[in-house]
N, C-alpha and C positions, 0 to 999 in steps of 0.2 A: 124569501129565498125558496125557489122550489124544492120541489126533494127528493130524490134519486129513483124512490121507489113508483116517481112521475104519478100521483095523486094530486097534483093540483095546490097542493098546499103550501100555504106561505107563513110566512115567520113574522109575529111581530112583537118589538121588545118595544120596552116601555123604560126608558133609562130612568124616569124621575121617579117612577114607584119600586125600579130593581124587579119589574116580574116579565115575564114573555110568555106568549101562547102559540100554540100550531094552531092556524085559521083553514079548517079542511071547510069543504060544500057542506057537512052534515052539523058538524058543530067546532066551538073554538077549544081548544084540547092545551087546560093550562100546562106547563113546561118546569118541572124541579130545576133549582140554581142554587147552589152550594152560596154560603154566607159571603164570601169573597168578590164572588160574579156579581151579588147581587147590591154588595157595599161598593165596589169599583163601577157600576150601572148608577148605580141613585145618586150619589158621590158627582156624577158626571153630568156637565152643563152644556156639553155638545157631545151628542153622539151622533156619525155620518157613516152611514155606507159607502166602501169604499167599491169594494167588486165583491165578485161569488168567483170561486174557485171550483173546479169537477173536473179535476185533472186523472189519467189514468194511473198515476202512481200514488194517488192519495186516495183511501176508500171510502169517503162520505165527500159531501158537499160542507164547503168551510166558506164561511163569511167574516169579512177581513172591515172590522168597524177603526174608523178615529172617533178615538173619545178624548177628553181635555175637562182636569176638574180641578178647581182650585188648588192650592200648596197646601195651604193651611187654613181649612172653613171654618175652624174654631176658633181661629187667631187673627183674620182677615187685616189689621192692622199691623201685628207683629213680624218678626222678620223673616222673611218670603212670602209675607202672606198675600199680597198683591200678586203673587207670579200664579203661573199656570202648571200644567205637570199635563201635555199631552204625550199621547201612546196613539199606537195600532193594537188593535185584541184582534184575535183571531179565534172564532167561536163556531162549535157545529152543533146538531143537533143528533142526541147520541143517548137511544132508550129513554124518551120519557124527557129527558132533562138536556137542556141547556149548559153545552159546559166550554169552558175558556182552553182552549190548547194550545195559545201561549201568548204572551205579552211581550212589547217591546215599545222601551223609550224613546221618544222623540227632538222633546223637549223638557226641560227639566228646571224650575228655579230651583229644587233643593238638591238636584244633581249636577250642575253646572252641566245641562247638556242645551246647546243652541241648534238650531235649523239655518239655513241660509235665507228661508221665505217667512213674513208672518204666520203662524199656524192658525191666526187670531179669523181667519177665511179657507179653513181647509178644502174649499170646493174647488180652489185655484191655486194649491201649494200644492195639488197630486192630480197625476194624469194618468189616464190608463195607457196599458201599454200590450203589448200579443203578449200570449198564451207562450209558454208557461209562467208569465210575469203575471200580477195586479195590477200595481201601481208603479210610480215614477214621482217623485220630488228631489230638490235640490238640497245639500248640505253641504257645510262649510268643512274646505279640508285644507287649513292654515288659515292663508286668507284670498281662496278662493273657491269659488260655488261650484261643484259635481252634483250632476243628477247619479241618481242613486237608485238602482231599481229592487223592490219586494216581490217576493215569493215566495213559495211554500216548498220545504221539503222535509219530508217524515214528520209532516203535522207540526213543524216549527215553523216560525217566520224567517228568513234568510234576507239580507243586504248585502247588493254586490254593486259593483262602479260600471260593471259588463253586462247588457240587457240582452246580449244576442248569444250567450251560453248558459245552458239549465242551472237552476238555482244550485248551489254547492249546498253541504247539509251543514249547519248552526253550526259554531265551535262550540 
């Protein structure tokens, strides 16, 4: 992820170990994560970049990851423990540290929350989409599939059915 201050620098996080570093030309500059980011990170058996957000009404640069991490890793037998628990995080980089500005369910075995696509390939259950959107995937709304487009506004994640009007702010 570049970074605003246009120094070249990219971001990379390390989901299996929960740690991330700014990678500048001079040296890699490790990155503070609150115990949560970094249990919701190591916890997670896909993480994917979705897009980079640097929109004018948001004041840093936000990067908007799918991650998907077992139900239940302690119980992997027991009941939901076969299921999945995919999200979007949406993470900046902000003094020093790595931090999460806000989470949202996808799919859920211990939420009853379903998708309309496998999440099990996110690289083809979400499409990019113009500005000020990210992304775009389908969900089930009764029993039939809307795409669904994400956005940012005031540093939340926002879902709306309408791609071609500005994100509304979260309820």
């Amino acid at each position: 992820m570049p970074l605003t201050d246009g120094s070249g620098a990219r971001l990379h996080i390390d989901s299996v170990h929960g740690s991330a570093q700014l990678l500048a030309a001079s040296a890699a500059i490790p990155l503070r994560m609150n115990s949560t980011l970094r249990d919701a990170l190591s916890r997670s058996d896909t993480a994917l970049v979705l897009g980079r957000h640097r929109g004018a009404a948001e004041p840093d640069n936000s990067l908007l990851l799918f991650i998907s991490a077992p139900s239940r890793p302690a119980a992997p037998m027991g009941y939901c423990g076969a299921g999945q628990e995919n999200g979007l995080l949406l993470l900046a980089v902000r003094d020093g540290a790595l931090v999460a500005l806000d989470v949202m369910m996808l799919q859920s075995c211990l939420h009853s929350i379903a998708q309309a696509v496998d999440l099990a390939d996110p690289a083809t259950a979400f499409r990019p989409v113009p500005a000020p959107w990210l992304v775009s995937f389908a969900a089930m709304q009764e029993d039939t599939a809307v795409q669904r487009c994400v956005g940012i506004r005031d540093e939340r994640l926002t879902v709306q059915d309408d791609c071609t009007a500005a994100p509304l702010a979260a309820p």
